[in-house]
C-alpha positions, -999 to +999 in steps of 0.1 A: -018+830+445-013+802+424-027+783+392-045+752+414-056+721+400-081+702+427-092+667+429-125+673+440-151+654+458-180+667+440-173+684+410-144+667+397-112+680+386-115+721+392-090+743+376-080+780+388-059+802+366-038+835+374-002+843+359+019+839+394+037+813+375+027+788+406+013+753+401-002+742+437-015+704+433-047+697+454-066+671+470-101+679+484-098+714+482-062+711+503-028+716+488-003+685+487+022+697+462+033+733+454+053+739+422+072+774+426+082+795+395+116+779+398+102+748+396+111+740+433+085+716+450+075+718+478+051+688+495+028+695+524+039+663+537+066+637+539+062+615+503+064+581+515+077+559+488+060+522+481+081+497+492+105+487+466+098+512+441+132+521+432+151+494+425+185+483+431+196+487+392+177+522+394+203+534+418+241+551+408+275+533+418+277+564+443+247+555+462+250+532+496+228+504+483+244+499+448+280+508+458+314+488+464+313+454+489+335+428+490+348+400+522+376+373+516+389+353+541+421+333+547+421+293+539+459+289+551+481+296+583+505+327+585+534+326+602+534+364+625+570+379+633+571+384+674+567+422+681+561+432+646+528+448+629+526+422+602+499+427+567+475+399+572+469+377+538+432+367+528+434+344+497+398+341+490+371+361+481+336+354+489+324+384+468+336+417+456+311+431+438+334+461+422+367+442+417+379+464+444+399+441+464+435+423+451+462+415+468+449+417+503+440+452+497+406+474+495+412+500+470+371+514+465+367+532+435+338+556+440+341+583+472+326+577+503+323+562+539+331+528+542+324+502+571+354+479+577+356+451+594+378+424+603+380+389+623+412+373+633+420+342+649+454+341+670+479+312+685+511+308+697+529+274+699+537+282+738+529+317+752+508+344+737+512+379+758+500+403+732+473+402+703+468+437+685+444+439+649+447+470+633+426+489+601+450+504+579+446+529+553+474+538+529+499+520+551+489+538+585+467+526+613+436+540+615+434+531+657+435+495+676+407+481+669+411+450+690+442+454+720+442+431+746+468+411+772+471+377+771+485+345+796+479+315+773+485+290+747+447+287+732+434+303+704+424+335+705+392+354+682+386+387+676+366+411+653+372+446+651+352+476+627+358+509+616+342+528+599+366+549+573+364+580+544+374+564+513+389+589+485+379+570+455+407+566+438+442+565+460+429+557+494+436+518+498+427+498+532+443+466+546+445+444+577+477+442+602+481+420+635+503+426+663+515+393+684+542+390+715+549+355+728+571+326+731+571+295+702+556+297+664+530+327+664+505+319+640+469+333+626+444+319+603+443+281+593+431+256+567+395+264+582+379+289+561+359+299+591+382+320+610+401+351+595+377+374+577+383+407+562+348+432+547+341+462+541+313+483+527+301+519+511+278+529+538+271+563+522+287+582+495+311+613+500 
């Protein structure tokens, strides 16, 4: 049994009493909420939440919708060594909203799973064969994110994502692109548009 309090049609708010050390919370004669001696609850249905009753600033750092974001982007050409995995540089930043990113490097300081994402723009003064971005974290690849063949001198655009486990404290992420070809290799340019580098806590460790 349980101690019942019942929002009744008729009679108003009806009390029952015994000592089970239960509290069941009723509507209509029909239980919605039971209140175990442990104080577990347990809810007859699903609570649905009003919209926007918990607010952004109610939330902790660890939780998805309050924790670390950030993108930056480049606003100057780099120079790429042929053959050669080379760090990509992003000198702006649109937001970070953790101080989380420096030196072309996401270092996230609370635990979790993070969505990363990057955009690169590639060209090659005469011949570009080979165009390779890769997500990086602590200095290793984390897969190709973006591998393709190439027969041209044009520009070439690609965005790649991953999504990555983030330790909190050590774990540090950064962009690299691969490029074979003839001629000046070169990515990003004075066109703030082009070479993009995000990332996100999607949800917390």
């Amino acid at each position: 049994m349980a101690v019942t309090l019942n929002a009744s049609t008729t009679a108003g708010l009806v009390q029952t009493a015994d000592t089970s050390g239960v509290l069941a919370l009723q509507t209509a004669g029909t239980t919605a909420v039971t209140i175990s001696s442990g104080q577990v609850a347990t809810f007859a249905q699903a609570p649905v939440l009003p919209a926007a009753s918990i607010p952004q600033a109610a939330l902790a750092a660890g939780v998805a919708g309050n924790g670390p974001a950030f993108t930056a982007y480049t606003n100057v050409e780099q120079t790429i060594t042929n053959a050669t995995f080379t760090q990509i540089a992003f000198q702006v930043e649109e937001f970070d909203t953790n101080s989380n990113f420096s030196s072309n490097t996401f270092t996230p300081t609370v635990a979790g799973y993070y969505q990363i994402t990057a955009t690169i723009v590639a060209k090659a003064a005469t011949t570009l064969s080979r165009f390779i971005i890769s997500i990086y974290k602590n200095g290793a690849t984390t897969g190709r994110q973006w591998d393709c063949d190439v027969d041209t001198n044009a520009f070439w655009f690609a965005t790649g994502s991953r999504l990555i486990y983030c330790n909190g404290t050590t774990d540090a992420i950064t962009v690299y692109l691969y490029m074979e070809g003839t001629g000046t290799l070169k990515t990003g340019s004075t066109d703030a548009n082009t070479n993009y580098f995000s990332g996100v806590l999607v949800r917390s460790a």
